[in-house]
C-alpha positions in Angstrom: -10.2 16.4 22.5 -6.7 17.4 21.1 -6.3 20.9 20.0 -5.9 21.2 16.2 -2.9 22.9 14.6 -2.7 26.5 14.7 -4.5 27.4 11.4 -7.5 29.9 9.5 -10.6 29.2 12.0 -13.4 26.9 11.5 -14.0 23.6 11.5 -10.8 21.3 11.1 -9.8 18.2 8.9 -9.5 14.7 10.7 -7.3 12.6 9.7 -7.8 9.1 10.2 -4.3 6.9 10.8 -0.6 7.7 11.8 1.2 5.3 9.3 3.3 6.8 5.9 -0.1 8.0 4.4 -1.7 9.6 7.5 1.9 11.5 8.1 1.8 12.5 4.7 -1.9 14.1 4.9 -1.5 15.6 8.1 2.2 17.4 6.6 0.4 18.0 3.5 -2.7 20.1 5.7 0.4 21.7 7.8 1.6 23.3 5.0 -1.7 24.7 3.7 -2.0 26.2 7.3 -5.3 23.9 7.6 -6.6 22.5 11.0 -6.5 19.1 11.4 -6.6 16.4 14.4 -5.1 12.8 13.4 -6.1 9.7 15.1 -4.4 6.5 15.6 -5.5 3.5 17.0 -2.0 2.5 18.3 0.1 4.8 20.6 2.8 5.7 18.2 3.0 7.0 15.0 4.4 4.1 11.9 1.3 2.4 11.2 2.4 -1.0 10.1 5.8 -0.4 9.8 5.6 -0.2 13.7 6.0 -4.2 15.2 5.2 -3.4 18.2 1.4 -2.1 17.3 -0.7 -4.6 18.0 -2.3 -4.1 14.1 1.2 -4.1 12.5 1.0 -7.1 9.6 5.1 -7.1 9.4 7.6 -10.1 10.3 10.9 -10.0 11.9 12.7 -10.6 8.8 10.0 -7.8 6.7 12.2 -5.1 4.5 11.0 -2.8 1.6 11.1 -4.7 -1.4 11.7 -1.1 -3.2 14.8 0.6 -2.6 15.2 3.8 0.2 15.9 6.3 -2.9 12.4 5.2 -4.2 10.7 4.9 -1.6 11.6 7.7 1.1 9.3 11.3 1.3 11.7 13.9 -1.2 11.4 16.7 1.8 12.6 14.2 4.6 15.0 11.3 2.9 16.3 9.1 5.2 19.4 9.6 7.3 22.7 8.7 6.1 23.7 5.2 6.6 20.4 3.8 5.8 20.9 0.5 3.9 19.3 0.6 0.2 16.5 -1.8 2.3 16.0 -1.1 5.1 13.5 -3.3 7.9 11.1 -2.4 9.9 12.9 -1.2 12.9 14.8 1.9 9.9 11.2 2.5 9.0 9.7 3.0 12.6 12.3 5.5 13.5 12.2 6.9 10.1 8.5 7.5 10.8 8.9 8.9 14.5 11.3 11.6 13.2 9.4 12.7 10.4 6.4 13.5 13.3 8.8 15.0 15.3 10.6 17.0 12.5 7.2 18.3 10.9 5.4 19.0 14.5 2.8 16.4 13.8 2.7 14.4 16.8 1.3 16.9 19.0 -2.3 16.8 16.8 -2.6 13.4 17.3 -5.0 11.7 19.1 -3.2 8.0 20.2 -4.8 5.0 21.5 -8.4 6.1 19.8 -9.8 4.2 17.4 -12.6 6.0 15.0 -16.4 3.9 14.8 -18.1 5.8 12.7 -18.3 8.7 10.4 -21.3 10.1 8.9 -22.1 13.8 6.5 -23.6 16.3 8.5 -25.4 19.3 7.6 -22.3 20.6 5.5 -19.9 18.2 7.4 -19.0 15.3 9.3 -19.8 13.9 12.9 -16.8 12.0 13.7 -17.3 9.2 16.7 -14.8 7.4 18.2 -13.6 5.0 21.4 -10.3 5.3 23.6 -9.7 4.1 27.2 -10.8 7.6 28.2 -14.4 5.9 27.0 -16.4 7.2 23.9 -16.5 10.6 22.2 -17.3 12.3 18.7 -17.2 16.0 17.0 -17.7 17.8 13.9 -15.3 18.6 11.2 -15.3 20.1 7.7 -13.8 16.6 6.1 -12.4 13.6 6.3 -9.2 12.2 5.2 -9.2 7.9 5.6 -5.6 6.7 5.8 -5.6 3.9 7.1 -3.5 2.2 4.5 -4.2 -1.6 2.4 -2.9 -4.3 4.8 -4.1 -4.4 7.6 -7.3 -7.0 7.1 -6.3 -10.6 6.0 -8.3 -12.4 2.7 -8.5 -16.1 4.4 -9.9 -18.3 1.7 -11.9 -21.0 1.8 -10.7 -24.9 1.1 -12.9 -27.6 1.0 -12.2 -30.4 4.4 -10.8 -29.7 7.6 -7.4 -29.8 8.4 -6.0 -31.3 11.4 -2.4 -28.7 11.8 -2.4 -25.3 12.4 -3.7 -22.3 9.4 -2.0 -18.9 10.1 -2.3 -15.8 8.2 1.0 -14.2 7.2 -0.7 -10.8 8.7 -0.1 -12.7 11.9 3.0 -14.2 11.6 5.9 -13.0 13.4 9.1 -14.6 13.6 10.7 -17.7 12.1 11.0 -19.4 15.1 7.5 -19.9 14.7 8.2 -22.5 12.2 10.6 -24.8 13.6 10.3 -28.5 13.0 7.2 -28.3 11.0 6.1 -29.2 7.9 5.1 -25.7 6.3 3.0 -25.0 3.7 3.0 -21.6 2.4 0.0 -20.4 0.5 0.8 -18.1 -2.1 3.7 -16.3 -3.6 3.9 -12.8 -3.4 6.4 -10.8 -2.2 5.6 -12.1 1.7 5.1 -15.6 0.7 8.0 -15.9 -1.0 10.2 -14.0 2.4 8.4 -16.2 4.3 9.2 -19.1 2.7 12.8 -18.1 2.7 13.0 -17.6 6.7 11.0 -21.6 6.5 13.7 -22.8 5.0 16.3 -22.0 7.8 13.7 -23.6 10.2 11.2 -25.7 9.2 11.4 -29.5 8.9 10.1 -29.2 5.3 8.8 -26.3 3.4 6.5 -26.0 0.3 5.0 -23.3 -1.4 2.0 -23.4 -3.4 0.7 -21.1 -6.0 -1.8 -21.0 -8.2 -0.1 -18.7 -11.4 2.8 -17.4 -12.5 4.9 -14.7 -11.7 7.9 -12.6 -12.5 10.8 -12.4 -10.1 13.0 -8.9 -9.8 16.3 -9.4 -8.0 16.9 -6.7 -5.5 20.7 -5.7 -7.2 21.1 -5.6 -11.0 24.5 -4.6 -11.7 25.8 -3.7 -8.2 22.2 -1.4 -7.8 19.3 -1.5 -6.5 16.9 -2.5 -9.7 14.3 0.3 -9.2 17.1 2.7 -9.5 18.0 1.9 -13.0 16.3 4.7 -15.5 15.1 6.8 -12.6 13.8 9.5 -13.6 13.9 9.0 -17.6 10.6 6.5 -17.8 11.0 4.0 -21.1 7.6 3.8 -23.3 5.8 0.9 -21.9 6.6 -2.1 -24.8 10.3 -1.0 -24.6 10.7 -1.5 -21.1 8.5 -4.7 -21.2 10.7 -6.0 -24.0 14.4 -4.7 -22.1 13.3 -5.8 -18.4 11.9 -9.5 -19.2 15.1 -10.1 -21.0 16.9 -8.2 -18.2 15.4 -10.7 -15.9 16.2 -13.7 -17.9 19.5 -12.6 -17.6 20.3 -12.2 -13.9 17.2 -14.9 -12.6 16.6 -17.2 -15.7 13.1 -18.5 -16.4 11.3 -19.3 -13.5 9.5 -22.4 -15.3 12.6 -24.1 -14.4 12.4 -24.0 -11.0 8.9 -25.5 -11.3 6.7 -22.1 -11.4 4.0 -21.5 -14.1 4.2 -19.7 -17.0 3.0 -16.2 -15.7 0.7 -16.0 -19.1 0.7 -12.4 -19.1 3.5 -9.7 -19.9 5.6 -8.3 -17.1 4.4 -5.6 -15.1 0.7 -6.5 -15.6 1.0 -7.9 -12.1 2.8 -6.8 -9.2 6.6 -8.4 -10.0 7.9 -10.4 -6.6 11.3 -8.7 -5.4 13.0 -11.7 -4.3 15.4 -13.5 -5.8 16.5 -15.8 -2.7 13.2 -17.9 -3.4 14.7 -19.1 -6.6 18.0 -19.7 -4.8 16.9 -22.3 -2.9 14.6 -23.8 -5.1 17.5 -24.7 -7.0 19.4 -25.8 -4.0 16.3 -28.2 -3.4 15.5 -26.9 -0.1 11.6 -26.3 -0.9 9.6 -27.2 -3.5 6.2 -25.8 -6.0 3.1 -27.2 -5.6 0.2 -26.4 -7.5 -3.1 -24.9 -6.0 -4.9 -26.4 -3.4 -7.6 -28.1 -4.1 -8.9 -29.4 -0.4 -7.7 -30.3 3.2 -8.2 -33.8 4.8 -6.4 -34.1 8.5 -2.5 -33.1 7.9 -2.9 -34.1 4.1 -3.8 -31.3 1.8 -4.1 -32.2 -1.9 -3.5 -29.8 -4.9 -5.3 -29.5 -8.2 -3.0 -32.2 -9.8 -3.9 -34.4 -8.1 -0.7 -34.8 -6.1 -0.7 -34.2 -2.1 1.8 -33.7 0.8 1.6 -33.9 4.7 2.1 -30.7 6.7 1.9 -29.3 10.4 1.2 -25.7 9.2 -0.6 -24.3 6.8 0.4 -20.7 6.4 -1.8 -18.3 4.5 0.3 -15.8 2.5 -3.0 -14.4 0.1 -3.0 -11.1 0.6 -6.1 -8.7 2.4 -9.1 -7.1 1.2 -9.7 -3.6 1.8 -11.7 -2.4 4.8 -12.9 0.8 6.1 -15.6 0.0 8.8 -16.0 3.2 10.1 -17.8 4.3 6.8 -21.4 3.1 4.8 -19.9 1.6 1.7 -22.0 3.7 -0.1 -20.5 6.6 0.6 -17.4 5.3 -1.5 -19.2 3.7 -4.4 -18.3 0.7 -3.4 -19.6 -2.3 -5.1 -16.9 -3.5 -6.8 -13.4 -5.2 -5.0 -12.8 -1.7 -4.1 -13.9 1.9 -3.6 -14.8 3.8 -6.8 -13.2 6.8 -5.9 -11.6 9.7 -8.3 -7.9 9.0 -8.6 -8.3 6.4 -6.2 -8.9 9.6 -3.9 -12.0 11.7 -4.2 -15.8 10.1 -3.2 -18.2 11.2 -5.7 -21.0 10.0 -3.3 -20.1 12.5 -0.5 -18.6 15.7 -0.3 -15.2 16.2 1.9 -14.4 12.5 1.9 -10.9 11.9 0.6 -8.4 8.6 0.7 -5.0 9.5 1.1 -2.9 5.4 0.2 -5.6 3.3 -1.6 -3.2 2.6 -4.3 -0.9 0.4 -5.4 1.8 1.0 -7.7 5.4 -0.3 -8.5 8.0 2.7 -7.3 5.1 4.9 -6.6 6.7 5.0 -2.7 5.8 7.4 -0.1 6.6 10.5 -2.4 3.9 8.9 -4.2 1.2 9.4 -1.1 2.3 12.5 -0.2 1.2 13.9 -3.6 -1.8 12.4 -3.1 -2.2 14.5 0.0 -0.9 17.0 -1.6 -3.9 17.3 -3.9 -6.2 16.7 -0.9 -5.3 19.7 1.2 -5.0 21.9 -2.3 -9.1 21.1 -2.5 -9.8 21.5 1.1 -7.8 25.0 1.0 -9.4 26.2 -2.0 -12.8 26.1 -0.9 -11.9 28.9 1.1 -9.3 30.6 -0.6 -10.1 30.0 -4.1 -13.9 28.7 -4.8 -14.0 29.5 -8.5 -11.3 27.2 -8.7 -12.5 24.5 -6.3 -16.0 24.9 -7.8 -14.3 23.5 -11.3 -12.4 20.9 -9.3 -15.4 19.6 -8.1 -17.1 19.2 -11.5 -14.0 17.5 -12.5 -14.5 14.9 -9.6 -18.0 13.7 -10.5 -16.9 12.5 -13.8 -15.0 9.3 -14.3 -11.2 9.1 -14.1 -8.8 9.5 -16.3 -6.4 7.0 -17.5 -4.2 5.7 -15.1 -2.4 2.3 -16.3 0.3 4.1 -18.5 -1.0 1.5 -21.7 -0.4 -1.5 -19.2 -2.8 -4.2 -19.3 -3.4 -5.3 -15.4 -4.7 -8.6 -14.2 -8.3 -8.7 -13.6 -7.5 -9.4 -9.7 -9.1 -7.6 -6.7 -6.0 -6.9 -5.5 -4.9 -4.9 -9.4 -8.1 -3.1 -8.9 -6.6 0.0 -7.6 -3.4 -0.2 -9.5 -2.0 1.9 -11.1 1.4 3.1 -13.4 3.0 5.4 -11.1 4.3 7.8 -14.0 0.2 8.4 -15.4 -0.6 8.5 -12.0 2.0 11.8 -10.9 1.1 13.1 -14.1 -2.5 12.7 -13.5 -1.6 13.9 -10.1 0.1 17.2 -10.7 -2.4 17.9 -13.6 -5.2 18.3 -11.3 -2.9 20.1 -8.7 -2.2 22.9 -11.7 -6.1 23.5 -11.5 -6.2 24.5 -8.2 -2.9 26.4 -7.8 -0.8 29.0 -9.6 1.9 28.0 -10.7 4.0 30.1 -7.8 1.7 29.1 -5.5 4.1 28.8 -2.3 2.0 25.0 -1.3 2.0 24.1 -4.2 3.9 20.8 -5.7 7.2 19.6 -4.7 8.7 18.8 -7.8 5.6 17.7 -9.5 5.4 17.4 -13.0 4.3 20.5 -15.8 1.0 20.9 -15.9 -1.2 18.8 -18.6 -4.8 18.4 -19.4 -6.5 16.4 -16.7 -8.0 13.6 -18.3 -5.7 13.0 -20.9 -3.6 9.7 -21.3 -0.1 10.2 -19.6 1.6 6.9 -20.7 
């Protein structure tokens, strides 16, 4: 087994996952001088962003759909020259030099994939399985970041259909879809790039959804659009009210391009950054079909009671979350997703923390280091400070505080653990100020004042 970072003795912190959250814990436990080992299933660091791991649920054509600025760590931005969006291969370099800059890579454990973790007798027995064969240890906790996308939701339709069904988490490369008729299941923000690199290809392309939804162009006046109003938050019902018009403005009303009404007010669902989908709706080169109601050989029919003939039905709806390694119980989990405190802390067992279940428009990868952040400020003061600790853990038995910033979400799985990124770093940086100083020397980069936890930051 690797030899954990140079730190205070005892046992030390795994860290499940090299992607943008498992980076971020494994910097955050760096700073704090904690022990950790990281292990990664792949044998580089990137997580998803990474094409070339086997697990990596990106496309050829996949870039962020929020801008660098936004989305980049505040300690490590990324090199000059970076466009405002960059693709996957930015972000898998971008990734490899912040392991390299920090001194991460050396404390993790590639090509290992983790089976099992179970509490014992004060902390956790960790087992995993690697080409070297099968192994486990102890260690005081456990930090799961293993990020949101990586397991594919494949509905159900009644009837068999006689084409091809792909998942998007498996689709690669527009060539894939030449001279078919393609069918495109659902559109968020991948459907809707996906059905944009079908249209350069395909034979014919259709895209079915089953709501509405509100599409955010990429540039609004020259900018990117998440960088308007940085930093100076509008109350919730004003930026509703400015943006929709906003977006009526520079994309019109998507009804017209044969979309459903959304029926609910923006930002209660994730918006879809992508303009380009509109573009060549209008240009006639794809087309909206409603939901699908069942297959029957190359024919799939829709709700309406309309059909169309197609080669390839390709799945764009999204994953479910997954953490196999665990007992669900452990995470409260009986719901869509874990029941965790901040989307972070088990209440069920002691030391088990998730650093990137959340979802959140601009919440980026400052965002999860925060969360991290928080994590390694509990694990160090157990040690350092345990009056302090001891009232952080009181804290995290009860339920947890208000996150949505006066939003309304959608009742989806998937909105389940959303949240308004400006309540969340409040929230955030609140809790932080109960377990440091204010000159505490790891403590927050830039957080927030401290408030009182619990209390609505909208």
């Amino acid at each position: 087994m690797l030899e954990p970072t140079a730190g205070r003795g005892g046992l030390p912190v795994v860290v499940i996952g090299a992607g943008p959250s498992g980076l971020a814990a494994m910097r955050a436990l760096s700073r704090r001088g904690l022990d950790f080992v990281g292990f990664e299933q792949h044998t580089d660091v990137g997580g998803l962003w990474n094409i070339e791991n086997p697990s990596s649920t990106v496309y050829e054509s996949a870039h962020l759909i929020s801008s660098r600025t936004t989305t980049e760590f505040a300690e490590y931005p990324m090199p000059a020259g970076t466009p405002d969006y960059p693709g996957h291969r930015h972000l898998r370099e971008y990734f490899r030099g912040y392991a390299d800059h920090f001194g991460l890579r050396g404390s993790i454990r590639f090509g290992t994939q983790i089976t099992c973790a179970t509490e014992d007798d004060g902390g956790w027995q960790v087992s995993w399985r690697s080409a070297d064969g099968e192994g486990s240890a102890r260690f005081r906790a456990v930090i799961v970041a293993t990020g949101t996308l990586h397991t594919p939701f494949v509905p159900e339709f009644p009837g068999t259909f006689a084409g091809e069904i792909l998942h998007s988490a498996h689709y690669k490369n527009p060539a894939e879809l030449a001279g078919k008729r393609v069918l495109v299941v659902g559109a968020g923000n991948s459907g809707c790039d996906i059905a944009v690199d079908a249209v350069h290809h395909a034979a014919a392309v259709d895209i079915s959804v089953r709501r509405g939804y509100y599409f955010i162009p990429k540039y609004i006046f020259g900018r990117p659009a998440d960088t308007l109003n940085r930093g100076r938050p509008l109350p919730r019902p004003l930026k509703q009210f400015i943006d929709k018009r906003l977006l009526r403005m520079f994309t019109g009303d998507p009804r017209r391009f044969g979309f459903p009404d959304p029926g609910y007010r923006i930002y209660e669902s994730h918006p879809v950054v992508n303009s380009l989908i509109l573009h060549h709706l209008g240009h006639g080169d794809l087309r909206v079909m409603p939901d699908v109601s069942r297959l029957d050989g190359h024919t799939v029919h829709f709700r309406d009671g309309t059909s169309g003939d197609y080669d390839l039905v390709l799945l764009s709806t999204g994953y479910v979350l997954s953490y196999p390694f665990l007992d669900r119980a452990q995470l409260g989990w009986t719901g869509p997703s874990p029941s965790l405190y901040l989307n972070m802390f088990s209440r069920q067992a002691e030391n088990l923390m998730v650093v990137g279940m959340v979802e959140a428009s601009g919440l980026g990868w400052e965002g999860r280091y925060r969360q991290a952040e928080l994590a390694a400020a509990y694990l160090a003061a157990q040690a350092r400070a345990p009056q302090r600790a001891a009232g952080f853990r009181k804290a995290l038995a009860g339920p947890s505080p208000d996150m949505t910033g006066g939003y309304k979400y959608l009742g989806l799985d998937r909105m389940s653990y959303y949240v308004n990124k400006d309540a969340y770093r409040a929230q955030l940086a609140a809790h932080l100020a109960l377990l440091d100083p204010p000159d505490h020397p790891g403590g927050s980069n830039g957080a927030p004042a401290r408030q009182e936890v619990g209390a609505d930051a909208h």
